[in-house]
N, C-alpha and C positions, 0 to 999 in steps of 0.2 A: 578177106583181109588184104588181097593184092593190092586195094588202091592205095596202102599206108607205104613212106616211103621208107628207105633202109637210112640205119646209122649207125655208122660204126663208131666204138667205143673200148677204151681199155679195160681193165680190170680194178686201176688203180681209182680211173671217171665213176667207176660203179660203185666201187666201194665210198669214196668221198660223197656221190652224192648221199645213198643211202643210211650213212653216219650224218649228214648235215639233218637229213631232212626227221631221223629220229632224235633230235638233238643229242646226240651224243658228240658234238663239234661245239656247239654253240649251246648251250640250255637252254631249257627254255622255262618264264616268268615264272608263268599259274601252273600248277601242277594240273588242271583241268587239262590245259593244254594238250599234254602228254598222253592223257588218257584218250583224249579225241583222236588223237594223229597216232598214237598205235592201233587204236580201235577196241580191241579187246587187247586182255592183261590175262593169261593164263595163272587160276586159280590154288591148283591143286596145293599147292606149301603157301598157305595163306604170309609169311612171312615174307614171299619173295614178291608179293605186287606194291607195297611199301619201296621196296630198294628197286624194281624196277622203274619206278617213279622217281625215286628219290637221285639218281643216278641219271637223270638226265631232267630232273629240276633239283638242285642241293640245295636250294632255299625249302625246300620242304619241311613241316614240323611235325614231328613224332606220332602225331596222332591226326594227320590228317585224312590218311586213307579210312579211317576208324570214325570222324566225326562225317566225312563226305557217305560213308555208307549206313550211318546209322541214324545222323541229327539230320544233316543238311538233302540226303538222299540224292544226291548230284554222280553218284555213283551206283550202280545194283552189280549184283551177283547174282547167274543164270549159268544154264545150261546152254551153250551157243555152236560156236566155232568145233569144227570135230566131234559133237558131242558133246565137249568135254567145259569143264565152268572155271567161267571165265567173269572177271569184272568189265566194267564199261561204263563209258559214262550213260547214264539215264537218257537222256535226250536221243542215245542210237537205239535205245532197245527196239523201236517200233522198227524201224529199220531193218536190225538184225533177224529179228523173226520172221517178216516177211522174206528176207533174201535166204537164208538156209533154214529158216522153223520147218519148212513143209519135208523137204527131204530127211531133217533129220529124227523126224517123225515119221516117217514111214519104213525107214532104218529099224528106230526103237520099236515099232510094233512090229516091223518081220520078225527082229529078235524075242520078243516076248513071244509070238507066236511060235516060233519054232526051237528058240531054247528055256524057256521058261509055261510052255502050254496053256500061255492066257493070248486067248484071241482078243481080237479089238473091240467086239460089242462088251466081253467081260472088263477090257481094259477103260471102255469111255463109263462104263456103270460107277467101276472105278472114281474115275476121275469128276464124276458128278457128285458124287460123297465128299470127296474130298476136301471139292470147292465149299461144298455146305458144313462140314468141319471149319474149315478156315473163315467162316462168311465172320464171325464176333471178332476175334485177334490173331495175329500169326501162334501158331504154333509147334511146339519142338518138335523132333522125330514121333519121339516118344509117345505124346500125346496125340499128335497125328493118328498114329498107331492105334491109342487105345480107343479113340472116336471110328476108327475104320479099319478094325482087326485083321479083316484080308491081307492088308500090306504086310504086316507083320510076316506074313509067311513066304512074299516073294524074297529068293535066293538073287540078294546083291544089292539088295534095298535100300542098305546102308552108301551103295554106291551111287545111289541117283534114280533105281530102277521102279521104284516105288512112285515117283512123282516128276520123270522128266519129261513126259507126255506132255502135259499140263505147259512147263516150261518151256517147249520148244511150240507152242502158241501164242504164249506172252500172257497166262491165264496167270502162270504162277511163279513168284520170285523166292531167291531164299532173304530170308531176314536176316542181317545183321542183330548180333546182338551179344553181348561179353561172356553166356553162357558158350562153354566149349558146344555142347550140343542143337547140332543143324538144327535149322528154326525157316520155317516156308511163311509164307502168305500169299494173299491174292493180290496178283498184282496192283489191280485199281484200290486197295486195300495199302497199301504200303507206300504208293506212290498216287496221291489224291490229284496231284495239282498236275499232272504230267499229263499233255494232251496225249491222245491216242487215234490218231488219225491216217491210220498207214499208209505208206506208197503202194503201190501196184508189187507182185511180185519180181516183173521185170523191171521196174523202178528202182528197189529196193538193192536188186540182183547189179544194174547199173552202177549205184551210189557205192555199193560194197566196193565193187572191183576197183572205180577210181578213187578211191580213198587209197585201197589197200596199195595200188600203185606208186600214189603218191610219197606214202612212206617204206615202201618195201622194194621199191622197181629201182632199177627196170626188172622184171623177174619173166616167167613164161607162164605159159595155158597150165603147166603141170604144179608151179611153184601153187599158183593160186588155188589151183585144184587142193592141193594139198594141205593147203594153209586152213583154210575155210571147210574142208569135208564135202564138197558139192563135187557131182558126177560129172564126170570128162565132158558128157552130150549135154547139159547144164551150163558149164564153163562156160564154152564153143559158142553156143545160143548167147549167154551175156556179153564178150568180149565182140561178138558180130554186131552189135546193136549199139557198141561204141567205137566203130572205127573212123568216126569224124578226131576224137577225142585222142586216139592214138598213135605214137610212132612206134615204128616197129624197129628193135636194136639190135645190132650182133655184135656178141663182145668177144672181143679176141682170146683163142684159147677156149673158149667155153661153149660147148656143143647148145643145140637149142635156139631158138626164135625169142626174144625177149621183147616185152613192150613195157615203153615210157609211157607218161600222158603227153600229150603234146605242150601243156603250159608249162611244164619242168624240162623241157629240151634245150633252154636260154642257159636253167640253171647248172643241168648235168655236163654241161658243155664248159661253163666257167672254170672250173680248178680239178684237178686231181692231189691237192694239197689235203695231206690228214695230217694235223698239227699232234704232237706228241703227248695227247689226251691219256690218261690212266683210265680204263672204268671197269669199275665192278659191277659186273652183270651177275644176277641171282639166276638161281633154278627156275629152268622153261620162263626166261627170258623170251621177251617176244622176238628179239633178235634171232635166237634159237631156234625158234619153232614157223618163220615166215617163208621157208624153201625148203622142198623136196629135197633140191641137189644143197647139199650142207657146206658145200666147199668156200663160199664169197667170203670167209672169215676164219675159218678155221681147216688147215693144210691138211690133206688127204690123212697123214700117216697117225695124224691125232683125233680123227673121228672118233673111233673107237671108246677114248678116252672123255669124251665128253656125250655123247649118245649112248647110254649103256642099256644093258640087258634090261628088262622088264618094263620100257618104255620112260627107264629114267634120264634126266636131261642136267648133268651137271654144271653148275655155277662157273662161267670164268673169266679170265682177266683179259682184256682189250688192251694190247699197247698199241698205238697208231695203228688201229683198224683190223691186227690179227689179235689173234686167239693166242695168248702166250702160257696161259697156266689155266688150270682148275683150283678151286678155292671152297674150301667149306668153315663154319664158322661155328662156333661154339662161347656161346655167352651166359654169363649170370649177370647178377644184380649190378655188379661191380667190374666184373672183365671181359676182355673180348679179345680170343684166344681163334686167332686166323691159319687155320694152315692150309700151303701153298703147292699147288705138286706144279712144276714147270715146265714147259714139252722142251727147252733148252735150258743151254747154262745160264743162268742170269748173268748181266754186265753190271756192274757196280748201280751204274746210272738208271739202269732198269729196276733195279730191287729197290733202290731209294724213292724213282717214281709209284712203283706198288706201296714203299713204307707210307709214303704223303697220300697216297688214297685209302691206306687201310685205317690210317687217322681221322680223316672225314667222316669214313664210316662210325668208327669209336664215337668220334664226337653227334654223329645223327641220332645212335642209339644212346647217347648218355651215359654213357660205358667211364670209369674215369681210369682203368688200366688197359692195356694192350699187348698184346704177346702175338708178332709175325712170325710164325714156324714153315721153313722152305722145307721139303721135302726132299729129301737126296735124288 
């Protein structure tokens, strides 16, 4: 990487770019859009991929995460990034599984192997039922189960452990659908028209990295490592193979080697202006979860407060670019009942900019009462 040259940059440069280029500055049109340019949409509170989206396209409509995953299929839900499942649009899947499927597949079978005492010849026997379970129509857990009783008995099943083999090859998707209960299928099954013509793994491994740059950078070897679940000597290997593509950044203040793409160096350069944007970021927001080191948005002494114990990742409020409050929400049919914990005093100007975005939200959900509750 010596040939890349240095650039220095503030903190203010990084954060401005990084807000533009996740529209959180500027929205953006398609909500397609959105999902491209973050890449994956961290799944776990199927409520928060909706306001993630919606939150940096507000033309959004109530049910478009819901028609893009189940009618129009411009979106899938997979096991990807960290292991862990995530939305995306359709058109990366092929992409995404070549660039981490293999490693995170050899993860899930050391782990079944060594804490769960199914080797890999029992686990692909596994997985060859499966597929022939699923060959007619996706189907629920449940039934999954009662076609291929084995799964039934692995301990965690219900977390993905029963069938994410499958999924971190691109064999098998989960299906949308309005029953509460997980619902799989075969991929080519669910997504007919989607060609499937994959990159190379160091292809793939390429395409990941400058994407994830373009919306998350400048960040380092470890932010990316982190992001994505792929091994240090992994990393190393992809970012060598694009240093035509890259500048190398150090931003002041902030220990670590950071890399730009070289076509965003014009942009990151233009402004350190973050216009006085409100936004309501949901739980394991992608913003959240794109860097090891947690600090580019939210001030050392409030980490705690928003990364919690058991791998939870609290919802919060962005006033120009920091991390001002955690927010959780509580809705019926009729109200939408917001309370606020703040990591400072609120200023007049500040609580009224949160009241005028916690009304957008009202009005996204179709909520027709509101109740802002600040938190002492």
């Amino acid at each position: 990487m010596s040939s890349i040259k240095a650039l220095k940059l503030t903190p203010r440069q990084v954060i401005a770019f990084t807000l533009r280029r996740q529209y959180l500055i500027q929205p953006a049109e398609q909500p397609l859009e959105v999902a491209r340019r973050l890449i994956a949409i961290q799944a776990q509170y199927a409520a928060s991929v909706p306001l993630a989206i919606w939150t940096r396209s507000p033309n959004l409509s109530s049910d478009w995460v819901k028609a893009a995953l189940s009618e129009k299929r411009t979106l899938v839900k997979t096991w990807c990034l960290r292991g862990t499942v995530h939305i995306l649009a359709s058109t990366d899947l092929a992409m995404m599984v070549q660039a981490v499927g293999e490693q995170h597949l050899r993860d899930y079978e050391y782990f079944m192997k060594t804490r769960r005492s199914v080797d890999r010849q029992s686990l692909q026997g596994l997985n060859k039922a499966i597929l022939r379970a699923l060959a007619q129509r996706p189907l629920r857990r449940s039934e999954l189960h009662g076609a291929v009783p084995e799964l039934a008995s692995i301990q965690g099943a219900s977390w993905g452990l029963d069938v994410k083999g499958l999924a971190f090859t691109g064999a098998l998707v989960l299906a949308h659908s309005d029953d509460a209960e997980t619902s799989f299928a075969r991929r080519e099954e669910w997504l007919p028209e989607l060609p499937w013509e994959p990159l190379s793994q160091a292809e793939a491994g390429r395409e990941l990295l400058l994407r994830y740059l373009a919306a998350y950078g400048p960040a380092t070897m470890q932010d990316f490592a982190h992001w994505c679940g792929l091994k240090m000597k992994t990393v190393q290997a992809i970012f060598g193979t694009c240093t035509q593509e890259l500048v190398l950044t150090e931003v002041v203040g902030r220990p670590g080697k950071h890399y730009l793409c070289r076509q965003d160096e014009p942009l990151v350069r233009e402004s350190d202006e973050v216009p006085p944007r409100t936004c309501l970021l949901p739980k394991f927001d992608p913003l959240l979860m794109g860097y090891k080191r947690k600090t580019r948005f939210i001030d050392e002494e409030n980490l705690s407060r928003v990364y919690r114990p058991a791998g939870q990742v609290e919802a919060i409020i962005l006033l120009q670019g920091r991390a001002a409050a955690t927010w959780r929400a509580s809705l019926t049919a009729t109200k939408l009942c917001l309370t606020i914990t703040p990591f400072w005093r609120l200023t007049k100007r500040e609580q009224s900019q949160i009241n005028n975005a916690a009304e957008q939200l009202a009005n996204f959900l179709g909520t027709k009462r509101l109740d802002v509750i600040v938190q002492p």
